[in-house]
PyMOL CGO cylinders between C-alpha atoms (Angstrom):
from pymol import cmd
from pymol.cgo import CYLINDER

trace = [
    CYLINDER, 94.07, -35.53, 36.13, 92.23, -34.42, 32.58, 0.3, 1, 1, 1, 1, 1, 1,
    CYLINDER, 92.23, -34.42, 32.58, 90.53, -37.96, 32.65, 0.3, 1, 1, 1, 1, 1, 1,
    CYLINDER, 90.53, -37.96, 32.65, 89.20, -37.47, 35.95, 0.3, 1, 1, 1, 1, 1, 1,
    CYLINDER, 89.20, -37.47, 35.95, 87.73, -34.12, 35.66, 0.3, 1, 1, 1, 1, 1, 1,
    CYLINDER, 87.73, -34.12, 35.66, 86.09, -35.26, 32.39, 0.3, 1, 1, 1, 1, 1, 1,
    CYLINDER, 86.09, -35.26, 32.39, 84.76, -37.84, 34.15, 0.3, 1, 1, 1, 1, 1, 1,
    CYLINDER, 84.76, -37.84, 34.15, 83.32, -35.83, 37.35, 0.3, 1, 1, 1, 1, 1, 1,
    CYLINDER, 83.32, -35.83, 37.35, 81.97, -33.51, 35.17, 0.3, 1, 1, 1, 1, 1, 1,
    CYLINDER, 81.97, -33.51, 35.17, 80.20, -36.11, 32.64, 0.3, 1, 1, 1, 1, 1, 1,
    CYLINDER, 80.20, -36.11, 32.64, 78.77, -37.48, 36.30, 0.3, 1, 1, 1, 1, 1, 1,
    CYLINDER, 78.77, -37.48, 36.30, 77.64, -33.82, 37.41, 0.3, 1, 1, 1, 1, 1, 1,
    CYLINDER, 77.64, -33.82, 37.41, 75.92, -33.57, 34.10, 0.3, 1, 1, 1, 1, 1, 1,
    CYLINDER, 75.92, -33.57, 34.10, 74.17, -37.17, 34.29, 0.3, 1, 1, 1, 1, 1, 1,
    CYLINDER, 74.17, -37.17, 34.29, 73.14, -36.55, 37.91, 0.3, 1, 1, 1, 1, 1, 1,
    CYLINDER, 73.14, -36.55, 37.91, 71.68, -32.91, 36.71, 0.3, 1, 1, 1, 1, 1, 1,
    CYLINDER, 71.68, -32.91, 36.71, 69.64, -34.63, 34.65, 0.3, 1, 1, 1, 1, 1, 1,
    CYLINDER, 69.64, -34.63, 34.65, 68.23, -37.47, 36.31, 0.3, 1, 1, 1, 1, 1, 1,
    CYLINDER, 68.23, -37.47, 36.31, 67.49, -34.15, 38.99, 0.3, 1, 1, 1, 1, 1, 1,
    CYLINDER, 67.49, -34.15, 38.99, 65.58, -32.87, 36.40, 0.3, 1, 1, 1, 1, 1, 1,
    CYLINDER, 65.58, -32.87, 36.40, 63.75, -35.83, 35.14, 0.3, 1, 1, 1, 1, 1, 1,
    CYLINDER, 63.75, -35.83, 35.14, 62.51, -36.57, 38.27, 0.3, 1, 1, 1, 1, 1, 1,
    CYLINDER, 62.51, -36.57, 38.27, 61.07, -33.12, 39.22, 0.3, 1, 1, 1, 1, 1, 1,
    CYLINDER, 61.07, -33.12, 39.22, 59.52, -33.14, 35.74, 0.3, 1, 1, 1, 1, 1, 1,
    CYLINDER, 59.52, -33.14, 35.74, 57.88, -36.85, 36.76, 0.3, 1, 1, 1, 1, 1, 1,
    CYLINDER, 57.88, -36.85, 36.76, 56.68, -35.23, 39.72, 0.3, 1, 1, 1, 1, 1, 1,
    CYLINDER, 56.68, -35.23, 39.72, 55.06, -32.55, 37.61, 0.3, 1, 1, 1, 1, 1, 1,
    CYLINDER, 55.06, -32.55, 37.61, 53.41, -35.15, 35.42, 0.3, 1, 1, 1, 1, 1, 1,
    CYLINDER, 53.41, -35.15, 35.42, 52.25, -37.11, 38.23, 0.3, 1, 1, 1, 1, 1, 1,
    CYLINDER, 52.25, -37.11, 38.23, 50.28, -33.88, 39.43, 0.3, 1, 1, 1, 1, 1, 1,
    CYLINDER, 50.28, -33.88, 39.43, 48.72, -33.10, 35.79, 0.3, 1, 1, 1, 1, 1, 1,
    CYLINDER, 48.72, -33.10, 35.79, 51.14, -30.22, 34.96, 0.3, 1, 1, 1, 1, 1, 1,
    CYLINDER, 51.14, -30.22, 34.96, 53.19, -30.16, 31.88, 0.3, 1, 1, 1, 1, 1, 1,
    CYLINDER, 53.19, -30.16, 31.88, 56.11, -28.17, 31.67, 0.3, 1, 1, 1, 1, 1, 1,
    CYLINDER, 56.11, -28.17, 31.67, 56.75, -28.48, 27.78, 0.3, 1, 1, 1, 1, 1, 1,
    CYLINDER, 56.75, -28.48, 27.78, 56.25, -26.29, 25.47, 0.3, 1, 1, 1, 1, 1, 1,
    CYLINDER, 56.25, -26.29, 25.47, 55.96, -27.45, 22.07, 0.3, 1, 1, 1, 1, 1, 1,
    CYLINDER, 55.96, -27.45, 22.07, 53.67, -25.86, 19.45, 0.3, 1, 1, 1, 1, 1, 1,
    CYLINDER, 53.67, -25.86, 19.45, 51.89, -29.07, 17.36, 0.3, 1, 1, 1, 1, 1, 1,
    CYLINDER, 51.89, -29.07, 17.36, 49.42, -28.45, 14.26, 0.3, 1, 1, 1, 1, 1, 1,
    CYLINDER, 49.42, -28.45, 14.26, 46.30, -27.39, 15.22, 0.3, 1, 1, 1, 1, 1, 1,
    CYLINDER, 46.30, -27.39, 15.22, 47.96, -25.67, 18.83, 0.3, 1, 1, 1, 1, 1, 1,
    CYLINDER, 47.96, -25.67, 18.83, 49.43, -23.16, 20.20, 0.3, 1, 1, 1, 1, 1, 1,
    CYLINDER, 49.43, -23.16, 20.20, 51.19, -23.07, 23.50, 0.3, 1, 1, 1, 1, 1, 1,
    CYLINDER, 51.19, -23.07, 23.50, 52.01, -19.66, 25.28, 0.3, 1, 1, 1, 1, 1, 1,
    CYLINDER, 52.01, -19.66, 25.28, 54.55, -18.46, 27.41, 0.3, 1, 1, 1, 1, 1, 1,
    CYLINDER, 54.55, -18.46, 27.41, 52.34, -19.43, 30.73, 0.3, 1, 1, 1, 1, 1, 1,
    CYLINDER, 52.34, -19.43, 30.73, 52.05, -23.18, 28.90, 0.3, 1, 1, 1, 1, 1, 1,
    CYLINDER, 52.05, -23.18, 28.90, 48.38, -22.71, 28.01, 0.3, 1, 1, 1, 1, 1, 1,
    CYLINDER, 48.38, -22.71, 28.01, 47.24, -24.41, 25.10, 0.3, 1, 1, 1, 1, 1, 1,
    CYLINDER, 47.24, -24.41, 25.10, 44.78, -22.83, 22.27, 0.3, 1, 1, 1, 1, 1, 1,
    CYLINDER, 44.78, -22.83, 22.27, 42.76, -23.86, 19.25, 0.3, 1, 1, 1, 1, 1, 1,
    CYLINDER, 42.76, -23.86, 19.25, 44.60, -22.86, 15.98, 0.3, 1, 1, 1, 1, 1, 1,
    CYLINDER, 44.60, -22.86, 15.98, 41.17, -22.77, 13.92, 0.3, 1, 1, 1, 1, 1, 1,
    CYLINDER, 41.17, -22.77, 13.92, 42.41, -23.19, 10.44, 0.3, 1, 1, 1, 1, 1, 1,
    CYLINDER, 42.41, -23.19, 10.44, 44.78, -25.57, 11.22, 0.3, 1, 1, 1, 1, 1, 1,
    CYLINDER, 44.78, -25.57, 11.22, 42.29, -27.38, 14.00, 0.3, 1, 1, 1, 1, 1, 1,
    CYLINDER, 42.29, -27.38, 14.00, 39.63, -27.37, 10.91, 0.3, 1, 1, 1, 1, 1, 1,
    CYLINDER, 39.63, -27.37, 10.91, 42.21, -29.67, 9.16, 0.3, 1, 1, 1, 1, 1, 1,
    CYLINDER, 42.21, -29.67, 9.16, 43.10, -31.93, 11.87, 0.3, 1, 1, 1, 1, 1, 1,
    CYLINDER, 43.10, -31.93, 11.87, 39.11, -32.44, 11.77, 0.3, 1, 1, 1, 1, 1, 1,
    CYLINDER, 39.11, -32.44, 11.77, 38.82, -32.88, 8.04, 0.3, 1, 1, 1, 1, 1, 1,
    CYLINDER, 38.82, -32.88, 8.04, 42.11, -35.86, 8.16, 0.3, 1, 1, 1, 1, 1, 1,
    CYLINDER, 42.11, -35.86, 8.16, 39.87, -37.42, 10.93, 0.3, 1, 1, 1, 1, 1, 1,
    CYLINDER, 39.87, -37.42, 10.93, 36.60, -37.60, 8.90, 0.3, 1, 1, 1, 1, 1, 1,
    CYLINDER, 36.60, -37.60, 8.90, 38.17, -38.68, 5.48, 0.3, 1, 1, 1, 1, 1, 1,
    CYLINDER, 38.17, -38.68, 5.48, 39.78, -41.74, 7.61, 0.3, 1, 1, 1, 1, 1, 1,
    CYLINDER, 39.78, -41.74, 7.61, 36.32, -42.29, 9.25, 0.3, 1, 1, 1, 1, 1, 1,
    CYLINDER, 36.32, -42.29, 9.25, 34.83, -42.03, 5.65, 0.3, 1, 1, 1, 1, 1, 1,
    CYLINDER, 34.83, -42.03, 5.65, 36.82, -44.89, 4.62, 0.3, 1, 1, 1, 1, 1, 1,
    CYLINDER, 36.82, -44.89, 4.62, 39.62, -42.87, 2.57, 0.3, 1, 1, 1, 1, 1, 1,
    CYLINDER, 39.62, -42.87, 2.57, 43.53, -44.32, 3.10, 0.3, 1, 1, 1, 1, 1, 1,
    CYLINDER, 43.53, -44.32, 3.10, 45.99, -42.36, 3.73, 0.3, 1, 1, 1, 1, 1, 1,
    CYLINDER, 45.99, -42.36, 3.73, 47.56, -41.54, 0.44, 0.3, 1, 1, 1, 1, 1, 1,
    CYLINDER, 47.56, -41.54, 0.44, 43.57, -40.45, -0.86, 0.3, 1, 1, 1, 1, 1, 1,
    CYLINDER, 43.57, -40.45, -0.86, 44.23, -38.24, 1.95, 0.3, 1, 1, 1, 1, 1, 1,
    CYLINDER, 44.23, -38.24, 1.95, 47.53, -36.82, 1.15, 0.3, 1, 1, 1, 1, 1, 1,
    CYLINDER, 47.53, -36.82, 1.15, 45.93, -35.82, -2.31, 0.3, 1, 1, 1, 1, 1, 1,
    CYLINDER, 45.93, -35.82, -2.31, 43.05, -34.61, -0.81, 0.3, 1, 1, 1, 1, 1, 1,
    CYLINDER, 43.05, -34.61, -0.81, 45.29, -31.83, 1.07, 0.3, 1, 1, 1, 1, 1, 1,
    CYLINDER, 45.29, -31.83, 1.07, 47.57, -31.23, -1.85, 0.3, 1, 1, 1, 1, 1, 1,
    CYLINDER, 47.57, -31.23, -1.85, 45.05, -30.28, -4.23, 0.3, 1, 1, 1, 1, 1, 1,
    CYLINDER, 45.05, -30.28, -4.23, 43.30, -27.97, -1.79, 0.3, 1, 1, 1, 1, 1, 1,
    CYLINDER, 43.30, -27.97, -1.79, 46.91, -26.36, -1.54, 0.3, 1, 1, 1, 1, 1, 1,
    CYLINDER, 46.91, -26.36, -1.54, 47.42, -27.25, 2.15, 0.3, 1, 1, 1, 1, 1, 1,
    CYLINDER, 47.42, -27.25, 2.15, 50.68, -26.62, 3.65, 0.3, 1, 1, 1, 1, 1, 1,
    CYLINDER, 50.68, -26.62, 3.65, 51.77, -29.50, 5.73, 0.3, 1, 1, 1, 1, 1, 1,
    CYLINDER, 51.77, -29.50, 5.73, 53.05, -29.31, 9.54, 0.3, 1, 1, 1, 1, 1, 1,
    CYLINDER, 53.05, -29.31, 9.54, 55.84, -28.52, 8.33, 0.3, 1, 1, 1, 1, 1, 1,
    CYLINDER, 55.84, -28.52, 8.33, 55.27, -25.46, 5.95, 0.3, 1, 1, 1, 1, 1, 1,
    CYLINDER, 55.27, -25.46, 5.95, 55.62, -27.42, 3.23, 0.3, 1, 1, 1, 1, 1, 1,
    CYLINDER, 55.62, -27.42, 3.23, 53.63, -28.11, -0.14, 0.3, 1, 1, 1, 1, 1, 1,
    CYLINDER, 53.63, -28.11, -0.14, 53.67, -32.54, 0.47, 0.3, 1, 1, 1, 1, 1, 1,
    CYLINDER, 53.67, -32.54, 0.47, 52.25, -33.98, 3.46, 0.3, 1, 1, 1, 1, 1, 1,
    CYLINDER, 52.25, -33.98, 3.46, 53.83, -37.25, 4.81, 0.3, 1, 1, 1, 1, 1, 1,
    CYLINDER, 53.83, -37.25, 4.81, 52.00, -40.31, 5.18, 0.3, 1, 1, 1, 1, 1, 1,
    CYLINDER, 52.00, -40.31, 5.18, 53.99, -40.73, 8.89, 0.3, 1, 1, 1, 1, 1, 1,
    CYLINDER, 53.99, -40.73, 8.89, 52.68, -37.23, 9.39, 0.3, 1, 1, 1, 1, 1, 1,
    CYLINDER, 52.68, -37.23, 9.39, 49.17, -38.57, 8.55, 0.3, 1, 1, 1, 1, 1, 1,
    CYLINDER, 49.17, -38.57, 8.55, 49.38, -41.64, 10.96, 0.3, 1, 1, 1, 1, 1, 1,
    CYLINDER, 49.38, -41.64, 10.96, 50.84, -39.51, 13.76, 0.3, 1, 1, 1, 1, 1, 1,
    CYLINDER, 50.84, -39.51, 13.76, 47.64, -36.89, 13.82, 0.3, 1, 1, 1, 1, 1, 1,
    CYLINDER, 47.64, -36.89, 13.82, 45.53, -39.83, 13.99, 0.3, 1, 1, 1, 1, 1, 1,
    CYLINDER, 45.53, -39.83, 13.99, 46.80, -41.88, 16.59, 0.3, 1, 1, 1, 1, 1, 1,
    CYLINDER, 46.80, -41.88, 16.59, 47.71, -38.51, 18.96, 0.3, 1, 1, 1, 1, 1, 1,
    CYLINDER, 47.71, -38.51, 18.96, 45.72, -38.18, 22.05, 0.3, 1, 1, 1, 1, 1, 1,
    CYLINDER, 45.72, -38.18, 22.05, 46.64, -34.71, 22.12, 0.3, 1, 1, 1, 1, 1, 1,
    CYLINDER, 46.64, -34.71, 22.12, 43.81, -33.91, 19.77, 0.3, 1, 1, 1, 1, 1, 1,
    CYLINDER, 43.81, -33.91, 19.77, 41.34, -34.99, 22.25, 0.3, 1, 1, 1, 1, 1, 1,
    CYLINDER, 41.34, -34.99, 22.25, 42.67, -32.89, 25.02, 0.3, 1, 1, 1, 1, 1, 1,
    CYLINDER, 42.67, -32.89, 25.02, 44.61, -35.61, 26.66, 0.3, 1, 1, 1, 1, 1, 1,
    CYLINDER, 44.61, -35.61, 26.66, 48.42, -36.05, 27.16, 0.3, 1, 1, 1, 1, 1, 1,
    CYLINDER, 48.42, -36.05, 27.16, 50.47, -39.26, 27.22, 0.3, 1, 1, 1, 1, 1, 1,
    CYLINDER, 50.47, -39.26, 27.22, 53.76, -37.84, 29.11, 0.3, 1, 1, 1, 1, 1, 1,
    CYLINDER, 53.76, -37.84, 29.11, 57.00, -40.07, 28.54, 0.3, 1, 1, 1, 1, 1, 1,
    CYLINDER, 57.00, -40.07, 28.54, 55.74, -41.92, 25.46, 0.3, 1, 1, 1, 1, 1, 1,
    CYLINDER, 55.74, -41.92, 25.46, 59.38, -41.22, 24.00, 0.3, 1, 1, 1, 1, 1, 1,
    CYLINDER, 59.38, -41.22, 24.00, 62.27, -41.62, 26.94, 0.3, 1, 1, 1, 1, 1, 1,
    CYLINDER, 62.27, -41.62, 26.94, 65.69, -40.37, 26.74, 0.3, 1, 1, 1, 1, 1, 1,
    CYLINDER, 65.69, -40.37, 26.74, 68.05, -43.48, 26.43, 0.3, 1, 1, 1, 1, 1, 1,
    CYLINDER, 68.05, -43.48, 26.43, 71.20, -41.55, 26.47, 0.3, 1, 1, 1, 1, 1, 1,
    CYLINDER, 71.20, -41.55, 26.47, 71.58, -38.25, 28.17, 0.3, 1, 1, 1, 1, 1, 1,
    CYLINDER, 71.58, -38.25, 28.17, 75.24, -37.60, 26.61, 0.3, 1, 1, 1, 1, 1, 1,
    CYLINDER, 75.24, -37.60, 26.61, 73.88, -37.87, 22.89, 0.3, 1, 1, 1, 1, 1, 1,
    CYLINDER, 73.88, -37.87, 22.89, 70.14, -37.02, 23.69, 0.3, 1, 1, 1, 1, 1, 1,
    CYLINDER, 70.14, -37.02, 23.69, 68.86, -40.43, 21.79, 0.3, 1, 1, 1, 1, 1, 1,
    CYLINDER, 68.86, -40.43, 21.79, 65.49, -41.43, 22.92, 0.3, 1, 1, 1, 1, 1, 1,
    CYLINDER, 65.49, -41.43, 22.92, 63.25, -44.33, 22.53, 0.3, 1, 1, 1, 1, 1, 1,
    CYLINDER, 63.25, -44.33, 22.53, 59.96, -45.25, 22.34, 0.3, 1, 1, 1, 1, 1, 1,
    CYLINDER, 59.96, -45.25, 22.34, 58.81, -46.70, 26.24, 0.3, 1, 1, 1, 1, 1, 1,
    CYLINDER, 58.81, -46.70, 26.24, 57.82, -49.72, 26.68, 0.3, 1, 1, 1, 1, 1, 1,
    CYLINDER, 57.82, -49.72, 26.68, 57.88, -49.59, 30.60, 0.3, 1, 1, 1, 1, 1, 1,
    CYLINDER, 57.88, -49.59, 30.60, 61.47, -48.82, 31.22, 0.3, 1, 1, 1, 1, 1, 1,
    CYLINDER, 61.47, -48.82, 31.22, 60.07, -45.33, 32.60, 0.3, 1, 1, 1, 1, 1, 1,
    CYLINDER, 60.07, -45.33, 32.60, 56.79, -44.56, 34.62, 0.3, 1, 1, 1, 1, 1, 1,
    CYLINDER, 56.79, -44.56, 34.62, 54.26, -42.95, 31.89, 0.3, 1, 1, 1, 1, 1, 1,
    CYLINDER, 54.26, -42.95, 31.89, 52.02, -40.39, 33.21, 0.3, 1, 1, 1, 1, 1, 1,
    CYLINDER, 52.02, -40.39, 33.21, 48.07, -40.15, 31.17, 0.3, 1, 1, 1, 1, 1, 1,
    CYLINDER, 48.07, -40.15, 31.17, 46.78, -36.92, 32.20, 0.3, 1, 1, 1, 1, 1, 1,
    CYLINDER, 46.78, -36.92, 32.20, 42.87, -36.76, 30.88, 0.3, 1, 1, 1, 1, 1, 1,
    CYLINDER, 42.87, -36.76, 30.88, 40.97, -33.05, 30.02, 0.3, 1, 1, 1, 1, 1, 1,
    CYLINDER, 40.97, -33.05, 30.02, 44.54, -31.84, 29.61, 0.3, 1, 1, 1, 1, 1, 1,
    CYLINDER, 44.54, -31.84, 29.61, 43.47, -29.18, 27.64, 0.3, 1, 1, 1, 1, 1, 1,
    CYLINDER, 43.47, -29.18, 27.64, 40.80, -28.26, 25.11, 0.3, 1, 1, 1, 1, 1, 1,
    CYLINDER, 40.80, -28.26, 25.11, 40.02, -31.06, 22.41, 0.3, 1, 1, 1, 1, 1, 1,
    CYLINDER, 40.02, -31.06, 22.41, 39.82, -30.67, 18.75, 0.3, 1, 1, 1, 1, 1, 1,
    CYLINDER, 39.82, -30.67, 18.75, 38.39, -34.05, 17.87, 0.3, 1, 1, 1, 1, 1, 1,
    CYLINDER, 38.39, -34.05, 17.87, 35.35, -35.72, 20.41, 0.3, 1, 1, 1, 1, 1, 1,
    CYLINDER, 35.35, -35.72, 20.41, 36.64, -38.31, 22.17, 0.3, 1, 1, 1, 1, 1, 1,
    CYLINDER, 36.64, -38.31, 22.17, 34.12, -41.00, 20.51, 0.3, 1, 1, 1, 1, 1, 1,
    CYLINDER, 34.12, -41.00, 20.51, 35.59, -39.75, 16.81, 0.3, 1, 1, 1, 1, 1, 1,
    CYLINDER, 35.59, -39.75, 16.81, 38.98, -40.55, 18.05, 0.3, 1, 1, 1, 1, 1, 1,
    CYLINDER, 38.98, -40.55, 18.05, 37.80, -44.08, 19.43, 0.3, 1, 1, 1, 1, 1, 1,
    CYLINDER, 37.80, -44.08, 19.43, 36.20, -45.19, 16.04, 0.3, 1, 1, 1, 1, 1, 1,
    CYLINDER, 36.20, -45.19, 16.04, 39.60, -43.85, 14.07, 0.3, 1, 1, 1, 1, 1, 1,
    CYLINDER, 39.60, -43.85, 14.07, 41.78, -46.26, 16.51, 0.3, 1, 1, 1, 1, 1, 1,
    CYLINDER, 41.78, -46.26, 16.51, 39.53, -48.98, 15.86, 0.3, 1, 1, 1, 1, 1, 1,
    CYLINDER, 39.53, -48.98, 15.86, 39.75, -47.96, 11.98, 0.3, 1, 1, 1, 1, 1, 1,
    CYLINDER, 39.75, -47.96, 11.98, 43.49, -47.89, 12.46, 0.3, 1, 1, 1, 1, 1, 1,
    CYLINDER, 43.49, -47.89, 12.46, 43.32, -51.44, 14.00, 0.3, 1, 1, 1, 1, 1, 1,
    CYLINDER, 43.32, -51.44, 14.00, 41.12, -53.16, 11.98, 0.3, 1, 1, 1, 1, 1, 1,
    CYLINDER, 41.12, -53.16, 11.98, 43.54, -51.82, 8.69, 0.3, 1, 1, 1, 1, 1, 1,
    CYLINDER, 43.54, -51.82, 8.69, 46.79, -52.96, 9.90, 0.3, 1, 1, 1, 1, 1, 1,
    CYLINDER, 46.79, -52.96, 9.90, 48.46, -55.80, 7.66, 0.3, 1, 1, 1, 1, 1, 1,
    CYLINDER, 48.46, -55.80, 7.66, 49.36, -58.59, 9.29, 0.3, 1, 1, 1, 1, 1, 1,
    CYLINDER, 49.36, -58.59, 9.29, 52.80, -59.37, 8.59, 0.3, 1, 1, 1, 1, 1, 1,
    CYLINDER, 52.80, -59.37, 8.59, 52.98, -62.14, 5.31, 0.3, 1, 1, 1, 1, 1, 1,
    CYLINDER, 52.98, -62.14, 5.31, 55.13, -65.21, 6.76, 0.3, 1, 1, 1, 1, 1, 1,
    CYLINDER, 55.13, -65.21, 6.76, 58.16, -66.10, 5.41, 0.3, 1, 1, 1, 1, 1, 1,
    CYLINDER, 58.16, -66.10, 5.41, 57.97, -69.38, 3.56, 0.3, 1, 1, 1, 1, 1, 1,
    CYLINDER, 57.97, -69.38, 3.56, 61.76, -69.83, 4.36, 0.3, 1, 1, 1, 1, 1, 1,
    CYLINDER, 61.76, -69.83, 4.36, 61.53, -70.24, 8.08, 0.3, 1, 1, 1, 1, 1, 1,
    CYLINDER, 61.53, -70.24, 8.08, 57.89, -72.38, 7.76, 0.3, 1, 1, 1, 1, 1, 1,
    CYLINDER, 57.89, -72.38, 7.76, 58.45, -76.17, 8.63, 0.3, 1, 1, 1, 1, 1, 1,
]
cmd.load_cgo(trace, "trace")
């Protein structure tokens, strides 16, 4: 009898959930975002409106032009450590996957990707990068950008142009 209520309830909780995912698709598919997660250089209020944190905005600008002015990402890091800037974080060190994330987000432009991450597992809340398994929604002029669009354009074509190819392994060569 306990198995079976265990298992009712584990279906109540997956059906809630796939409930909710697809009224928050729905959303998505209509340009509203229902999340409301503060990110460096925003602020989100109670009514989901997002606004220009100015100092931290002024950063996000300065991590774009360094990259643009040809500095990697660790001349970067030491760039904001010596001018005592505190990381996303709060923190004294800024990460170099903190660095990569800012400059691939198309949040700073006033855009938002919804669904880039999925939920793989409702029980233990793991989530995955999507690849297509779920419908991702692009939402342009989301809200107000912090970087011009053409400034984030040339960065991802930085960021392309500077990724190492993999080296081969001479093991598995014929």
């Amino acid at each position: 009898l306990l198995s079976l209520m265990a298992a009712s309830a584990q279906d109540q909780v997956l059906a809630l959930a796939n409930n909710i995912s697809w009224g928050l698709q729905n959303l998505a598919k209509r340009g509203i975002i229902t999340r409301r997660t503060d990110m460096y250089g925003y602020t989100i209020d109670e009514d989901r409106s997002w606004y220009i944190v100015e100092d931290e905005a002024k950063v996000v600008r300065e991590i774009f032009q360094l990259y643009m002015g040809g500095s990697e990402i660790s001349d970067i890091i030491l760039f904001l450590n010596r001018k005592g800037i505190k990381s996303p974080k709060g923190i004294d060190y800024w990460d170099p996957n903190t660095i990569r994330a800012m400059l691939r987000n198309e949040k700073y432009i006033g855009d938002y990707e919804y669904q880039r991450k999925y939920t793989v597992d409702t029980m233990t809340g793991k989530r995955r990068m999507n690849r297509g398994q779920v419908p991702k929604y692009y939402i342009e002029g989301h809200h107000i950008p912090i970087i011009e669009k053409h400034i984030y354009e040339s960065v991802q074509k930085l960021i392309k142009e500077n990724r190492r190819e993999p080296v081969p392994d001479a093991r598995k060569a014929g």
